[in-house]
MIDREN-396908 format. One record per residue (C-alpha): chain; x, y, z. Coordinates in steps of 0.05 Angstrom, whole numbers, m for minus. Each point is the difference from the previous one (the first is absolute). Example, Ala and Ser with C-alpha at 12.3 -4.5 7.8 and 13.67 -1.06 7.14 Angstrom:
<sites>
A:246:m90:156
A:27:69:m13
</sites>
This chain:
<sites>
A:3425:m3111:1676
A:51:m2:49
A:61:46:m20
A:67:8:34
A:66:m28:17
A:21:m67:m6
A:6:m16:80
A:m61:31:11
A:m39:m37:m43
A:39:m59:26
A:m19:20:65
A:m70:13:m10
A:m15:m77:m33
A:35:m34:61
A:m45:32:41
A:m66:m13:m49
A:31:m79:12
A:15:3:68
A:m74:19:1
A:m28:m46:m45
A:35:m55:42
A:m21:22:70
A:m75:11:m29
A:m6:m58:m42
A:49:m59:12
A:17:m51:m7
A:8:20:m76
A:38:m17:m53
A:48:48:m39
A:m42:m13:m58
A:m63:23:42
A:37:72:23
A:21:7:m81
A:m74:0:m10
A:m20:36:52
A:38:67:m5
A:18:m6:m77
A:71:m9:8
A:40:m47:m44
A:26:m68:47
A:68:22:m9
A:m11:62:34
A:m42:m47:62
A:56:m50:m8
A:59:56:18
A:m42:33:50
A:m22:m57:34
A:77:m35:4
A:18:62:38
A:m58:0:48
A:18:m77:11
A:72:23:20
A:m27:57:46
A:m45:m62:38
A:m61:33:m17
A:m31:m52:m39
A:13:m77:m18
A:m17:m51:m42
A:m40:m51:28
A:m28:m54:m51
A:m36:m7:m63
A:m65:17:m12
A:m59:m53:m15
A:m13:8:m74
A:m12:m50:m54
A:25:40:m54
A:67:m4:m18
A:63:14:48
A:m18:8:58
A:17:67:26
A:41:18:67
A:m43:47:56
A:36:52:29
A:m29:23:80
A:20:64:38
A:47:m22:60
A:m38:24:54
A:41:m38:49
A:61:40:m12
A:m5:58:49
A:m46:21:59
A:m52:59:11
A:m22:34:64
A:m66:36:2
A:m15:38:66
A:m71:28:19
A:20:48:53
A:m62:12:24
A:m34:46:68
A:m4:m60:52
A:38:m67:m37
A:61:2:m53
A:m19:m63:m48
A:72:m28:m38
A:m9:m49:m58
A:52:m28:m28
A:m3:m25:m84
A:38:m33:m59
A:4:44:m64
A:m67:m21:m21
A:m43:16:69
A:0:m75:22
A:35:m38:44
A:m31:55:52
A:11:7:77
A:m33:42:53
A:23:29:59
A:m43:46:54
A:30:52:47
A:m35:44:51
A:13:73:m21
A:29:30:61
A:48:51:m34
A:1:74:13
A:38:34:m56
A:71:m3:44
A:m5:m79:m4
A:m40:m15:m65
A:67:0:m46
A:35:m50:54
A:m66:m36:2
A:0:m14:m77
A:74:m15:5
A:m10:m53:47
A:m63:m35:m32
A:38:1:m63
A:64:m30:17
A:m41:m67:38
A:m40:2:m63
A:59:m12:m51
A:35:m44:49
A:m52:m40:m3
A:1:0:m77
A:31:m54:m51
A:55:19:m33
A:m9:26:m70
A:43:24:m59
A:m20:79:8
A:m19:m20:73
A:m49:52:23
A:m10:53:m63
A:m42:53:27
A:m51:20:55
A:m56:42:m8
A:m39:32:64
A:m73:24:5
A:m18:58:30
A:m70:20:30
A:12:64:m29
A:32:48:m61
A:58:m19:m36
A:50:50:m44
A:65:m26:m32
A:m1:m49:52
A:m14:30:56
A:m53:4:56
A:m28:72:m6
A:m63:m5:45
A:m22:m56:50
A:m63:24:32
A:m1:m60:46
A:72:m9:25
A:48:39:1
A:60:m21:m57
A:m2:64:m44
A:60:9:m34
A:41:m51:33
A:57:m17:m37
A:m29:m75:m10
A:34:m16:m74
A:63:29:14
A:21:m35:71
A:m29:m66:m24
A:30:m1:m59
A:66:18:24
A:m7:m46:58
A:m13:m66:m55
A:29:25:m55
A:m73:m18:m28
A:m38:46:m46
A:m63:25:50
A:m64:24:m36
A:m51:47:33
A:m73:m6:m27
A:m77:27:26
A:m33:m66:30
A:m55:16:m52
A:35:3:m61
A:35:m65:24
A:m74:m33:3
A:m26:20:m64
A:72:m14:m33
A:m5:m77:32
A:m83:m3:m22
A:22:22:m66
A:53:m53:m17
A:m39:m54:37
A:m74:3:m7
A:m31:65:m47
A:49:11:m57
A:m36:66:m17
A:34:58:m27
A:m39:43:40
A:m5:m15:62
A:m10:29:78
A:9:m40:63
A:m32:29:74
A:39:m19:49
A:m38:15:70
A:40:m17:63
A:27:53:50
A:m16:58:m59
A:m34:m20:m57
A:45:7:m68
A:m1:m12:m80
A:47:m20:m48
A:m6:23:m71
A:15:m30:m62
A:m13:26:m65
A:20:m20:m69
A:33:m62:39
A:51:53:39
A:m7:23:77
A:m23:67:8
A:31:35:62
A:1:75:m19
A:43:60:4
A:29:m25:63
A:m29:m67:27
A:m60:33:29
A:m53:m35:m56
A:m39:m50:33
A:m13:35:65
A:m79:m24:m7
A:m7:3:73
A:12:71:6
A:m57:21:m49
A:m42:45:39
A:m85:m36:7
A:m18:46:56
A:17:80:m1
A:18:13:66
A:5:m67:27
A:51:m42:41
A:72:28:3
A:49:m45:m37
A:76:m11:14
A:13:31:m74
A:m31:68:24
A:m70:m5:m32
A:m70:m7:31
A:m41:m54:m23
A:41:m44:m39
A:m30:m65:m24
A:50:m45:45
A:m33:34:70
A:m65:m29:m24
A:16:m71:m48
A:71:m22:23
A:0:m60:49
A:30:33:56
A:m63:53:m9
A:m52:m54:m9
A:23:m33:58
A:14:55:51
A:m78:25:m20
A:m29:m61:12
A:37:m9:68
A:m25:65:22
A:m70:m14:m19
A:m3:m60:42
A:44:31:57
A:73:m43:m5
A:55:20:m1
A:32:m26:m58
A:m20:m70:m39
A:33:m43:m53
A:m29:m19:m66
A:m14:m62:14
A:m54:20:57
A:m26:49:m49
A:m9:m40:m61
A:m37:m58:50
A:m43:58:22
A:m18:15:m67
A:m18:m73:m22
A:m40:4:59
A:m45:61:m20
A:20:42:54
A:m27:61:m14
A:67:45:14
A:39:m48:m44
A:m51:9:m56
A:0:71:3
A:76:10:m3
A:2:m51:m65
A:m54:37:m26
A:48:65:19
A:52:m38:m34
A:m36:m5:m64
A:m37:72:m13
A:73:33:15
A:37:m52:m53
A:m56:11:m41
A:17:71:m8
A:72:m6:m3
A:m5:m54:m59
A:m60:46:m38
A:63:55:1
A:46:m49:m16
A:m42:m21:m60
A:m3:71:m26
A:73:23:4
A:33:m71:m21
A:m48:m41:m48
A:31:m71:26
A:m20:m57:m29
A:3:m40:58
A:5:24:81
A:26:m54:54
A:m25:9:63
A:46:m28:55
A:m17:1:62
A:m15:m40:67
A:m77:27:m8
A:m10:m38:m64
A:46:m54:11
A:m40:m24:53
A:m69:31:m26
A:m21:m26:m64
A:m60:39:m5
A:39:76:6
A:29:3:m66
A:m71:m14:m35
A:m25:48:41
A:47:50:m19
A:m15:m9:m69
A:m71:8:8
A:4:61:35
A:41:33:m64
A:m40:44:m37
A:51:16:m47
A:m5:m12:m68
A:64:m26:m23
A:m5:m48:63
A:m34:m39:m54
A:66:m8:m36
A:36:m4:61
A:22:m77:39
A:m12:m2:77
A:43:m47:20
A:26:m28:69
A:84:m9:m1
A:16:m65:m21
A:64:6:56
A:m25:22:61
A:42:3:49
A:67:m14:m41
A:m13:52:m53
A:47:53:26
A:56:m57:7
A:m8:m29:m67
A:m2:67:m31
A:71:12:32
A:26:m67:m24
A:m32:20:m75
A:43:84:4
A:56:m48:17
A:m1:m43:m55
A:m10:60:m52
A:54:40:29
A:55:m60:1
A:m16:m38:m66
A:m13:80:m32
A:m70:m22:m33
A:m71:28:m6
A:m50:m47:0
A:m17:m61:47
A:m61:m57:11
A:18:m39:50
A:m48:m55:37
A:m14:m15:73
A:26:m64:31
</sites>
């Protein structure tokens, strides 16, 4: 039983209807009584302030035979922008959302920052990007960021693969717009997005394998980062004692053997190029060349591993695997799975990401919406 004051209580049921209404409407005031056990003249005064706030409206009745038939109340997700950036090693990716992660738009940049010119870069891209924007009510609310590396009280403690450490991203930004600016790991932001979209599991892991190869943890339906930000660093598990130096300071970390960078540079050296994109690789592979079979099969035994250890320290009840590898290889991810010899793997979902490639983008748009509306717990669906 909930104890406390008054306005906290208060405060606590217009966020458990706020919720109820972004999850589940159109709904009636009748339906959110029901659903949270609250009496309908506690739904009726919450909701008659959330309708003066433009957060939600009233948009018809609902089809029933029985009796009066009731109004349906729907989130106004039109009222104010998002911006989600993916600031990733070679391209920054900006989408731009509603309140409810629809009404999306996608914009790609060539990543030719140094860390003198990154901050002016971002201010740049941002300002064409709300130009560009309809005007709203709250106009653009927030903007969240994902880094290809750790994050602590918003802030970019270690990049391994460009060179943004401790740049004072939030802080100009935010200053500069006047906007509230959110740093998160690219990771977390995937298995955040996977989890309100696709898997609603309360245990969950997403790998995310692009330049380094990450996870994001979330247990008992809240994201794990650790003392400070470092949880999730999957790549940097040591497979090989004494093997390839890593940018973090280790030898033999799983990302110099699994990432995509390291799968790709391999195979170019075994067939003597220079450098190759994925899309020559993963036409290679469909081809049964050799070299491209033998880096896939690299691919797998070193995720195999990592996932066997992830199985023992995390018990998940489902793992999303997102990367290019088995987005465009159906046949990896069984694989994987067949090559676990773990025993809870038998309790365990293998699953590809349901996202892709907009996984780390959505999952900013989702930490946006929880941090503005102040609520816990969102399903959303893909357009």
């Amino acid at each position: 039983m909930i104890t406390g004051s008054k306005e906290l209580i208060r405060d606590i049921n217009s966020r458990l209807v706020l919720e109820t209404i972004i999850n589940h409407g159109p709904i009636s005031r009748a339906s959110i009584a029901s659903t949270l056990g609250l009496t309908k003249a506690t739904i009726s005064t919450i909701v008659n302030d959330l309708i003066e706030k433009h957060l939600v409206e009233e948009i018809g009745s609902d089809d029933t035979s029985l009796g009066r038939k009731p109004i349906l109340l729907n989130f106004c997700a039109n009222s104010g922008h998002i911006l989600s950036i993916d600031l990733g090693v070679e391209y920054i990716y900006v989408l731009s959302s509603d309140l409810h992660a629809t009404n999306c738009s996608l914009k790609q940049y060539p990543n030719e920052y140094d860390a003198d010119t990154i901050i002016d870069g971002l201010k740049n891209i941002i300002t064409q990007t709300i130009e560009a924007l309809e005007k709203t009510i709250f106009g653009v609310v927030e903007i969240c960021i994902g880094i290809h590396g750790v994050v602590h009280e918003n802030q970019a403690t270690f990049t391994p693969y460009y060179a943004y450490e401790n740049l004072p991203f939030s802080k100009i930004l935010e200053e500069h717009f006047k906007i509230p600016v959110l740093l998160e790991n690219e990771a977390n932001l995937s298995i955040i997005s996977e989890k309100a979209f696709c898997y609603n599991s309360s245990d969950i892991i997403g790998i995310s394998v692009h330049s380094g190869l990450g996870i994001g943890i979330i247990i008992d339906d809240k994201l794990y980062t650790g003392y400070n930000g470092n949880a999730g660093e999957f790549g940097h598990s040591i497979v090989v004692v004494g093997g390839r130096p890593c940018p973090c300071g280790n030898k033999g970390c799983l990302e110099q053997y699994a990432s995509e960078r390291a799968i790709l540079n391999d195979y170019a050296s075994k067939v003597g190029l220079t450098s190759i994109d994925i899309d020559f690789f993963i036409q290679r592979y469909l081809e049964k060349e050799p070299a491209a079979v033998d880096m896939i099969g690299q691919f797998i035994r070193y995720m195999s591993v990592g996932i066997n250890n992830l199985l023992n320290t995390f018990n998940p009840e489902v793992i999303v695997i997102n990367s290019v590898f088995t987005m465009n290889l159906p046949d990896v991810i069984p694989k994987i799975q067949a090559s676990l010899s773990n025993r809870m793997s038998n309790h365990c979902i293998l699953v590809p990401s349901g996202l892709q490639d907009s996984s780390i983008l959505l999952g900013g748009v989702c930490v946006c919406i929880k941090h503005f509306l102040g609520i816990h717990s969102l399903s959303l669906k893909t357009e």
